[in-house]
C-alpha positions in Angstrom: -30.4 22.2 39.9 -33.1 21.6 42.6 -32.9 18.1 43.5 -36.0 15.7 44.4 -35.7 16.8 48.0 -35.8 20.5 47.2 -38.8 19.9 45.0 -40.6 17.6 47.4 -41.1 20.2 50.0 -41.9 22.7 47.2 -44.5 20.8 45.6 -44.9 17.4 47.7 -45.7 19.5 51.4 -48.1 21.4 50.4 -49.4 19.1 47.7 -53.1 18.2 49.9 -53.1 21.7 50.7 -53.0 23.0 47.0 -55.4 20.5 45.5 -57.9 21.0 48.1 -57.4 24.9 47.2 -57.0 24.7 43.7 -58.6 21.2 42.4 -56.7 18.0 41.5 -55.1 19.3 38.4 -54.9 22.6 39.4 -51.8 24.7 37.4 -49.3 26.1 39.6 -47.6 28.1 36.4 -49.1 32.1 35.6 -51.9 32.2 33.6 -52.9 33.7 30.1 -55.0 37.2 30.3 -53.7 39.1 28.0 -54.7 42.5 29.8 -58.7 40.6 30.5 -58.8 40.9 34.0 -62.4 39.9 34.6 -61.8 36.6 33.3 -61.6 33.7 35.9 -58.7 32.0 37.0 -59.6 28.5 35.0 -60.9 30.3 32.0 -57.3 32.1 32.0 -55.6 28.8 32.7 -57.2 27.4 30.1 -56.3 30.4 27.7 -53.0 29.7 28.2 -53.1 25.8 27.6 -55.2 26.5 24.1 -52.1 28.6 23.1 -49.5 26.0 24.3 -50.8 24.0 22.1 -51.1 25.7 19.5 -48.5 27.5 19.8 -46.9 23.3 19.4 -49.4 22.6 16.6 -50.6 19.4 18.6 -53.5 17.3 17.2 -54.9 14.2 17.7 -52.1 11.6 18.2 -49.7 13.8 18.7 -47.0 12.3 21.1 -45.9 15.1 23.7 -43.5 15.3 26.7 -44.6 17.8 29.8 -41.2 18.3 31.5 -42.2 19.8 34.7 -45.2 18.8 34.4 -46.8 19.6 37.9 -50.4 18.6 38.3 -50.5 17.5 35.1 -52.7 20.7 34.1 -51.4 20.8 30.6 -51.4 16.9 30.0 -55.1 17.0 30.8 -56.2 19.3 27.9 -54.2 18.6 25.2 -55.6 14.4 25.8 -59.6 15.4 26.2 -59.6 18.6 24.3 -57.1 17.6 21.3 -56.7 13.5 21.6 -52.8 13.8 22.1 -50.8 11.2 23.7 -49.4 13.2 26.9 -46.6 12.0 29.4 -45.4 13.8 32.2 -42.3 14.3 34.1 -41.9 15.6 37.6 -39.6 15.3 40.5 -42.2 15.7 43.0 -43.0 12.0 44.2 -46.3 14.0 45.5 -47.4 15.4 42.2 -46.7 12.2 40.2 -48.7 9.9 42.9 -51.3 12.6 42.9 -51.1 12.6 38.5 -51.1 9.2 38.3 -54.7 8.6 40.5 -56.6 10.9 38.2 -55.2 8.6 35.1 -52.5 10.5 33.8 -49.2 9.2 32.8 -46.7 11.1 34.8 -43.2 9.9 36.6 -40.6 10.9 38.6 -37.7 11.2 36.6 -35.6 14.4 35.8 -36.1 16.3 32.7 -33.0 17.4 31.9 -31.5 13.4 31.4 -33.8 12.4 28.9 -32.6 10.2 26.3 -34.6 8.8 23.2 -34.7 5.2 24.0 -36.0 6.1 27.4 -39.3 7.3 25.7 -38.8 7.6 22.1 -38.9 10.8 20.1 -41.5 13.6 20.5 -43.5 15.3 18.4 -44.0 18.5 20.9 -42.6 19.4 24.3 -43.9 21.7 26.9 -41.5 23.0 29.8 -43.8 25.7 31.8 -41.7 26.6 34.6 -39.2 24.2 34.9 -36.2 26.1 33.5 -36.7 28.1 36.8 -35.4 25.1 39.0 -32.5 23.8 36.2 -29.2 26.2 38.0 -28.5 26.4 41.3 -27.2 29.8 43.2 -24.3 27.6 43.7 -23.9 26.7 39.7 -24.4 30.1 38.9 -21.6 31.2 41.0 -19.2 28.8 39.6 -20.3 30.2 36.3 -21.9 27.2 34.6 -25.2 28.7 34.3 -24.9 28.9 30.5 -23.8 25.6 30.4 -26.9 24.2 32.0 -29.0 25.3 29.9 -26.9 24.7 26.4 -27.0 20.9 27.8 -30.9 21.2 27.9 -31.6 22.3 24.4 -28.9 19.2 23.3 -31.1 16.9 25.2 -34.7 18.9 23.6 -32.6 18.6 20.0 -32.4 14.5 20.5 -35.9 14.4 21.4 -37.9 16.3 18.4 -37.4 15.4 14.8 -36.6 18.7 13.0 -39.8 21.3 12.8 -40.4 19.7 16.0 -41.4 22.7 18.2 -40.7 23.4 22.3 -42.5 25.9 24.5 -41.1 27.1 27.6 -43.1 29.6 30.1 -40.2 30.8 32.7 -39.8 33.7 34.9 -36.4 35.4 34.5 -35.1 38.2 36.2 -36.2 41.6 35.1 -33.9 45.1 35.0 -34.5 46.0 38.6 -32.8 42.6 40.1 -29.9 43.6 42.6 -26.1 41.9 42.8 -26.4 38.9 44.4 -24.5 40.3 47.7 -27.0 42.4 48.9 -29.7 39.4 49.2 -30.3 39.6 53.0 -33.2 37.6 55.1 -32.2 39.8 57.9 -33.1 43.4 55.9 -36.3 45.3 55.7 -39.4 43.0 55.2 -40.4 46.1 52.3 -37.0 45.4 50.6 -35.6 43.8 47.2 -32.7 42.2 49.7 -35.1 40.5 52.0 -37.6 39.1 48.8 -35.1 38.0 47.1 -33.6 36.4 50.1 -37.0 34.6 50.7 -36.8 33.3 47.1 -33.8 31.8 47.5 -35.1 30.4 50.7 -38.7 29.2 49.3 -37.1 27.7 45.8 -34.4 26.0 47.2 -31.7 24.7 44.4 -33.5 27.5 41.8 -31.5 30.3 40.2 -33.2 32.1 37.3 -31.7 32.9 33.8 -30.5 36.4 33.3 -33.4 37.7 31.0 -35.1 35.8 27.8 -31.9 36.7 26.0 -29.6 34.1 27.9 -32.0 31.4 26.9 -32.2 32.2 23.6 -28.6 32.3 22.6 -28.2 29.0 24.7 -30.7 27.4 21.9 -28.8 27.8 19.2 -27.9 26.4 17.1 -30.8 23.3 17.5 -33.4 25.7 17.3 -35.4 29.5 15.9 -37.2 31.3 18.2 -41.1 31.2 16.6 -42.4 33.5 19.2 -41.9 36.1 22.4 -44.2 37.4 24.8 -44.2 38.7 28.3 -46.7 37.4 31.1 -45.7 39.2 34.0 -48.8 41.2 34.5 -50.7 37.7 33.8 -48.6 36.1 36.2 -48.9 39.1 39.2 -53.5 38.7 38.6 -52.4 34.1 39.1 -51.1 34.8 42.0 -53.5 37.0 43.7 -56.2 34.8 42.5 -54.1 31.6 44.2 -54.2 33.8 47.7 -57.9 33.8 47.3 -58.1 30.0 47.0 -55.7 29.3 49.6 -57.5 31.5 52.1 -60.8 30.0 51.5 -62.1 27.9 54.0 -62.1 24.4 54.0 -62.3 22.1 57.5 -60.1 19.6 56.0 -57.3 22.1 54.7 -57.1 24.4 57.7 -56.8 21.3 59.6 -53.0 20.6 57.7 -52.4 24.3 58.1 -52.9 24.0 62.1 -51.0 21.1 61.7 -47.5 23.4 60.8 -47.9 25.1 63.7 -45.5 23.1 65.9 -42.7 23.3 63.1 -43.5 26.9 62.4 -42.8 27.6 66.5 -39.5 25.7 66.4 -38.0 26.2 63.4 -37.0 29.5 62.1 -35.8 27.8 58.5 -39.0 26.4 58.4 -40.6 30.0 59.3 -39.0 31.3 55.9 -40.2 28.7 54.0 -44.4 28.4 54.9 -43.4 32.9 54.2 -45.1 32.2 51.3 -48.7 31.8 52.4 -48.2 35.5 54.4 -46.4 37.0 51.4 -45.7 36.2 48.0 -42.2 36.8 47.0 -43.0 36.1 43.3 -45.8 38.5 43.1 -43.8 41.6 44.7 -40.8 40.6 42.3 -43.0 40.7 39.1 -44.4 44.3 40.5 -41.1 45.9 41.1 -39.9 44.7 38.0 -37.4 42.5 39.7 -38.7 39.4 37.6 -39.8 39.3 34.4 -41.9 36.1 32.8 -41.5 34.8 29.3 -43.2 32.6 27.2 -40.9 31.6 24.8 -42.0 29.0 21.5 -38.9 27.2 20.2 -38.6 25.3 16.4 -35.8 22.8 15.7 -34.0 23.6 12.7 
């Protein structure tokens, strides 16, 4: 699992830097398209929050958990646009500061521990992108990813009375993903090796699930899948309109990039990680069909 340190330079470092490029509850998950390419990023970002929540049948009142919740993107339309009672769990002490001073109720606490009496029970719960950070290369290896996420669905089981539904949005990887031995920071800059190497790198403590399958079998017996679709080529158009925003000039936010200069001279581990605003290791994954992305609805039986 990707601990609160791995997260915070994820998500807390460059957390001015994204809201200045993206707005303060900008959504760092892929958006919803569905093959409409001429739509803009918000109008797809907001696509794909109208069929979360449907998708969760969420009304006015209903009480819903955001595990992951980033920005709090999703907690923000499902309170104005459907009069839900939203919290919010991150691990990002960035995002929740950043959450809480645009009036949102989001914490720092991890997900994956959540007990009833901590919060009560749910009526809906959202996890878009989250699964993504739960195993470790480290747990996978010692074979426990399975077992990770088993535990999760226990924990979603306490927390939604039965009907209760849960949506997940997760990448996963795709048919073309290599063994785990060839990942190499030192190959090709063109190859699957060195990407996937930079993933590892970038996302530290994050190991993805083996396909939608592996999370599916890991939710029984608490729970039917309702619903299966694929966003990759949603999530490859997200990301090419986040290079856009990041690029676009603002005093204040190339001012903080300058300011990674001096780290990015020094440091070669820290070189790897700011890879990401030269190359996106995510979108060249989804392309090559090294990653998939799921959006998976859940219903507790």
């Amino acid at each position: 699992m990707a601990d609160k340190q791995d997260l915070d330079f994820t998500y807390t470092t460059i957390d001015e830097i994204f809201r200045l490029s993206m707005g303060e509850t900008g959504d760092y998950s892929g958006a919803k398209y569905d093959g409409n390419f001429s739509m803009t990023l918000e109008e797809a970002q907001k696509a794909k929050h109208k069929f979360i929540a449907d998708s969760l049948n969420i009304k006015k009142d209903s009480k819903v958990l955001d595990m992951a919740c980033g920005w709090a993107p999703f907690i923000r339309y499902i309170v104005k646009e459907r009069g839900a009672s939203g919290l919010g769990l991150t691990l990002s002490q960035g995002q929740a500061e950043a959450s809480q001073k645009n009036g949102f109720n989001v914490l720092v606490k991890d997900c994956r521990y959540v007990k009833p009496e901590d919060f009560g029970t749910f009526d809906a719960i959202s996890c878009i992108g989250g699964l993504e950070h739960f195993c470790s290369v480290e747990t996978w290896q010692e074979g426990k990813q399975e077992e990770v996420y088993s535990d999760f669905f226990k924990t979603l089981n306490d927390l939604l009375a039965v009907g209760g539904r849960f949506y997940m949005q997760t990448m996963t990887f795709g048919k073309n993903m290599i063994p785990f031995d060839e990942l190499d920071i030192n190959a090709p800059k063109d190859s699957t090796a060195y990407i996937m190497a930079l993933m590892v790198k970038q996302f530290p403590g994050s190991w993805l699930p083996y396909g939608p399958e592996m999370v599916i079998r890991n939710a029984e017996p608490h729970f039917k899948l309702v619903s299966q679709s694929s966003g990759r080529l949603d999530y490859i158009e997200t990301i090419g309109q986040w290079r856009k925003k990041f690029r676009k000039f603002n005093l204040k936010k190339y001012g903080l990039f300058l300011s990674l200069i001096p780290s990015y001279l020094t440091n070669k581990e820290f070189r790897h990680l700011v890879a990401i605003f030269k190359v996106s290791p995510n979108r060249v994954c989804f392309e090559n069909e090294v990653m998939e992305h799921y959006r998976l609805v859940f219903e507790k039986i």
